[in-house]
Structure formats: C-alpha cells, structure tokens
C-alpha positions, 0 to 999 in steps of 0.5 A, spaced: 481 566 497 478 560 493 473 556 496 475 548 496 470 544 492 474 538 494 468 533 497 469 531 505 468 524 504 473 523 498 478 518 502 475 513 506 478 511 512 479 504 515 482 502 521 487 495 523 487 494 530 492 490 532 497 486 537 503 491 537 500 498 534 493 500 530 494 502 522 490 506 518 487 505 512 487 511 507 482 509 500 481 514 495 477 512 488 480 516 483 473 514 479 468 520 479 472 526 482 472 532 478 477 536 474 476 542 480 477 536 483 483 534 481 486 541 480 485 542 488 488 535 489 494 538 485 495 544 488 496 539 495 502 535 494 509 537 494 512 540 489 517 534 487 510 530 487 507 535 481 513 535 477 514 527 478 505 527 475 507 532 470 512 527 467 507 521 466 503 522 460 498 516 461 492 520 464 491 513 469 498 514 472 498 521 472 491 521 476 494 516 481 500 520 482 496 526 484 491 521 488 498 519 492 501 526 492 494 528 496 494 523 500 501 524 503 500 532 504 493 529 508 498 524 513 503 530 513 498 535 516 494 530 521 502 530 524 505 537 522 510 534 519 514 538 515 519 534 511 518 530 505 520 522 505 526 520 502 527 513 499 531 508 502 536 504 499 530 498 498 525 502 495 522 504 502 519 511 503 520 513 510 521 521 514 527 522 516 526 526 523 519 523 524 520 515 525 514 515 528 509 516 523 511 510 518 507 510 512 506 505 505 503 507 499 499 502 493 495 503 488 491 499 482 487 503 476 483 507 479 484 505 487 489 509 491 491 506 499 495 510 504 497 506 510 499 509 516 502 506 523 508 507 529 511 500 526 515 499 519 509 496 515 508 495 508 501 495 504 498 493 497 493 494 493 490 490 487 485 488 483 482 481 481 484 478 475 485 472 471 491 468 476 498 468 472 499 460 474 506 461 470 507 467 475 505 463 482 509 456 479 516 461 479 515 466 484 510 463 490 513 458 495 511 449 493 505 451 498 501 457 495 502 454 488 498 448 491 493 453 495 492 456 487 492 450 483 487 445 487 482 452 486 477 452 481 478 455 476 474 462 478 477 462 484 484 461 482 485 469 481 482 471 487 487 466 491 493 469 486 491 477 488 490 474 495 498 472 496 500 477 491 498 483 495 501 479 501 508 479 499 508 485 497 505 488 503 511 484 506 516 486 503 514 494 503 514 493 511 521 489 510 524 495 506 528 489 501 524 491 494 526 487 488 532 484 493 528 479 497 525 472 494 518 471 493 518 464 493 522 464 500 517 466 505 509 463 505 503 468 506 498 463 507 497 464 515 497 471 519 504 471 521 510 471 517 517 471 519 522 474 515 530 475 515 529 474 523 523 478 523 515 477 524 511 481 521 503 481 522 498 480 515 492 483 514 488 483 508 481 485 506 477 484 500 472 489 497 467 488 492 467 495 488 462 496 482 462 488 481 469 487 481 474 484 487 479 488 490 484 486 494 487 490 499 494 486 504 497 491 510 503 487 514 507 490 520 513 489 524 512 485 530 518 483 532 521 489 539 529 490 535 532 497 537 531 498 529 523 497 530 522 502 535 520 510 533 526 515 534 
C-alpha cells in the first residue's frame, strides 16, 4: 500500500456560528502542494470529477478542479455518504438522499472553499482586484453602487469584492443561478430577504501573501417545509 504524502494540515477549517445552524469553512491553498500531492488528491475524487479535471486544459483550472473534487471526497467521508451530488435545475449541487449535509463550493486562482451546513446555503470565494464601476452601475442595487463610488479610489475594489461575493453566496443558497437579478436585492446589511425568503450573510477578509481575499457564506434562515433536512 502506498504510503500518503499528503500534509495533515492542507485544508484549513474555519467555523460560522450562527443563529439557525453552524457552517464549516473548508480553504485549501493550491499554491505550494507538490505534484505527489496533486497525484494522491486526484486519486481522491469521484471519477466523474477526474475525467471533468482531465478536460481542462489550463493547469489553474485543472488544479482547482482537482482542489474541489478533494474537498468534496473529504465532506462525503466525514458523513459516509456514498452517492455523488446531482445539479439542480439553477445550478445548485446538492445530495439526493443526504439532504441533510448542505454544501457550496467556490474558488479564485489558486483558493479553493468548501462550505458545509444542515440548511440550503451558498458561498463565494474571490480575490480583490480593481472594481468594475461598469459592472457595479448595471448589476448592483442604486445602494451599493453609491457605497462603492463615494470609496476612495484603493478602496472601491475592496468595497466591489465585498458585494460581489455577497450575491454570489446569496444566490448559490437560493439555488436561482444566472435567473435571479443581482440588482434585485441588497447585500450591504447581514440579513437578506430574497423571493420570500431570508438568508443570514457572513463575510470574512483574509489577507494572504499581501493580497485581500475575500470569502461571503449565506444560509437559509427562514423555517419552510423546503428548508428542513429530510
């Protein structure tokens, strides 16, 4: 039997206590793992993962395929879950017969985050960079293009990545994808209310090798017969 090369400490484990239900952060750094590494990780996901990480040709994307693949394998051994998540129609990956164990993955050059939890949530993972005022003036509320704009100028990118990973994560617990309008909810407070329901916003910032990273979780708060576990 080959012996593991894999570090123990890899992932990064980051926990979200909230009102209605914990959630785990799971941050895995591609940066610095070896190929052995790499090789062990891929070995690890699902075989409809390898061939999808086969497919991709950009060595980045490849690797945060394999990253992602890794990370879920770890979520499904932690739970004994033996199936692989199925996409709904909106683009939300969920486990058909274990409803219980709700999940969201993201990732951004070389960061890659799981998220875990009992309720449906969503979780976003970027960079800083430059803001996009076009992007903010079409896709964000009148509120938070006004928040971004009256930033100073080093400032207004960190303000965008702040808001964008909001509705992202938002809109990933929704399970509405590219359907639902950006501009038709607000993500400056901690609470959202979203097509007759409230989700709960976390956001941290994480300062790697001198450059800001943003990470946003959102999860269902409002008590539906959807939102209980099976």
């Amino acid at each position: 039997m080959r012996k593991s090369v894999m570090r123990k400490d890899i992932v990064t484990e980051y926990t979200i206590e909230n009102t209605v239900g914990d959630i785990t952060l799971w941050l895995l750094f591609l940066e610095g793992i070896s190929e052995a590494e790499f090789e062990e990780m891929y070995a690890l996901c699902s075989r409809e993962r390898q061939e999808k990480a086969d497919g991709i040709k950009p060595d980045m994307k490849r690797k945060q395929s394999i990253g992602a693949g890794y990370l879920l394998s770890m979520l499904k051994k932690r739970f004994s879950i033996g199936e692989e998540p199925v996409i709904l129609t909106g683009g939300k990956p969920v486990f058909e017969k274990n409803a219980q164990v709700q999940f969201s993955i993201s990732h951004s050059y070389e960061a890659v985050l799981l998220a875990f939890g009992k309720r449906p949530l969503g979780a976003d993972i970027e960079y800083v960079k430059e803001a996009n005022i076009k992007i903010a003036k079409r896709f964000f509320t009148d509120e938070e293009y006004i928040r971004i704009s009256e930033q100073e100028e080093k400032a207004q990118g960190d303000m965008f990545c702040r808001i964008w990973t909001g509705k992202e994560a938002v809109v990933k617990a929704a399970g509405g994808g590219l359907i639902l309008p950006l501009n038709g909810f607000s993500v400056l407070e901690k609470n959202v209310d979203l097509l007759g329901k409230r989700y709960e916003l976390y956001r941290r910032k994480f300062e790697i090798k001198g450059r800001s990273l943003w990470v946003s979780a959102a999860q269902s708060v409002t008590d539906t017969a959807e939102d209980q576990p099976m």
